[in-house]
Structures are given as C-alpha cells and as structure tokens.
N, C-alpha and C positions, 0 to 999 in steps of 0.2 A: 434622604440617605441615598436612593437610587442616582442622583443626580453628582453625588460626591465619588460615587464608586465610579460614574461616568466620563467625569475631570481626572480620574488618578488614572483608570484603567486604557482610556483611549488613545494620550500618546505612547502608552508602552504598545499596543497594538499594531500603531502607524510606526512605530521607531523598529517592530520586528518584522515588518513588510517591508519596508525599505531593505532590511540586510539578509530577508532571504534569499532571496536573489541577487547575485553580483551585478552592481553595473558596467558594462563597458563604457569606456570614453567613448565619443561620437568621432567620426572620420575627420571634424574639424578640429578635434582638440586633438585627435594622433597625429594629424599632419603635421602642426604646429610644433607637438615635439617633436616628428622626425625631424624636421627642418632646423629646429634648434640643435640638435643632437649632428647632422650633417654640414652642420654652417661652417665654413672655411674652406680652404686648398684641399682638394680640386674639385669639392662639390658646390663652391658658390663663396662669394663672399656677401652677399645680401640674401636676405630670403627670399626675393621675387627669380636670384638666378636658382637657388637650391630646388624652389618647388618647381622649375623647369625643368630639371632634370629627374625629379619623381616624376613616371612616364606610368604607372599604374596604383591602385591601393584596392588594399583589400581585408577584408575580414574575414580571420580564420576560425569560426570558431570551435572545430574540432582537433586546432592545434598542427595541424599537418603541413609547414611551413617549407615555402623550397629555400629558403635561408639556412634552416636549424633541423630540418626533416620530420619526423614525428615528434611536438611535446603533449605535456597531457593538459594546456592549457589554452584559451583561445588567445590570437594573438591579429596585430593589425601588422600587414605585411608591406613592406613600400618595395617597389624594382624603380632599380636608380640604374640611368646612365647618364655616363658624361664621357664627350669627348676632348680629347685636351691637346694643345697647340704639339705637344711635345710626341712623335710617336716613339721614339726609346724609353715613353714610361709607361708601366701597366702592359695592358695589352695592346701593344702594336697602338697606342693614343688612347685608348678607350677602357672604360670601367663599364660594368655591366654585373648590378648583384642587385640581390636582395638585402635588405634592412628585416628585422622581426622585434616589433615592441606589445610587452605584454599588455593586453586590451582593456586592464581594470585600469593600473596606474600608469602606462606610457614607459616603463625601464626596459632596455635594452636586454630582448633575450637573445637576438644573438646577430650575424651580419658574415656575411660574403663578402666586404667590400675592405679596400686599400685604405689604410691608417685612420681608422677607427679607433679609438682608446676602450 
C-alpha cells in the first residue's frame, strides 16, 4: 500500500515544485526572441547582423527596467544600437534604446526603439 501512495503522490509533489517557483527563460532563449522580435529594417536583416547590434543584456529581476521604468515583474532587458547609412533618419543616423521582454515567456513589455509593432 505504502508503495501505491508513493506512485500517485510523488509526481503530484515534483509537478508542484516545478510551479512554485517561476522560471525564467535563460539569456539564450531571451536573446533569441529579442532577435526574432528585432529582425528587419533597420535593426538587421539576418540574425547574425540584429545580435550585433544588441550591445548589452541583462536581467531585471526586480522589474526596474530603463525601457518601461518601474514594473512589478522581472524582465530581460536588451540595449540596441544601430547606426544607419541615412543621418535624416532617427537620431541624426542612430538608434539607441532599450528592448524589455518579460523573463518567464519572452513577450514584449515594452521598448524605446523606432518602429516596433
């Protein structure tokens, strides 16, 4: 009997440690979406030129984001810059912002940067 209570009760055990605690995605799997989420004019058209212009990452986890400012969540932060052939676009050629993706699932909390959807 002891050994039956042991098979039913043990993954309910393991299946509520796993979800007491949130997990974050890992700086490879956020970068990967920022990068998909960045991919195009004027931050890259391949991903090898987008994560060149991710110039920093970071994990926020008490949400204080210089993208989005204070949330009440943790968040993985990317600073992009690019500079672009054109200096009558943006800033005098240049882009210079923050990205902010919520650190459990990677969705966009929020962003400082030129045409974003």
């Amino acid at each position: 009997m002891k050994r039956v209570a042991a098979v039913i009760f043990l993954p309910l055990l393991i299946g509520l440690n796993a979800h007491a605690a949130p997990a974050f995605l890992s700086e490879q799997q956020a970068r990967a979406k920022a990068i998909a989420i960045l991919k195009g004019d004027p931050y890259g058209t391949t991903a090898a030129e987008v994560a060149k212009a991710i110039k920093q990452v970071r994990l926020v986890r008490d949400g204080n984001t210089k993208a989005c400012g204070a949330k009440k969540i943790a968040a993985w932060e990317f600073h992009v810059v690019v500079v672009t052939p054109n200096k009558d676009q943006f800033n005098n050629g240049a882009i210079d912002g923050y990205l902010a993706l919520d650190a459990r699932n990677g969705r966009v909390l929020c962003a400082n940067l030129p045409l974003l959807d």
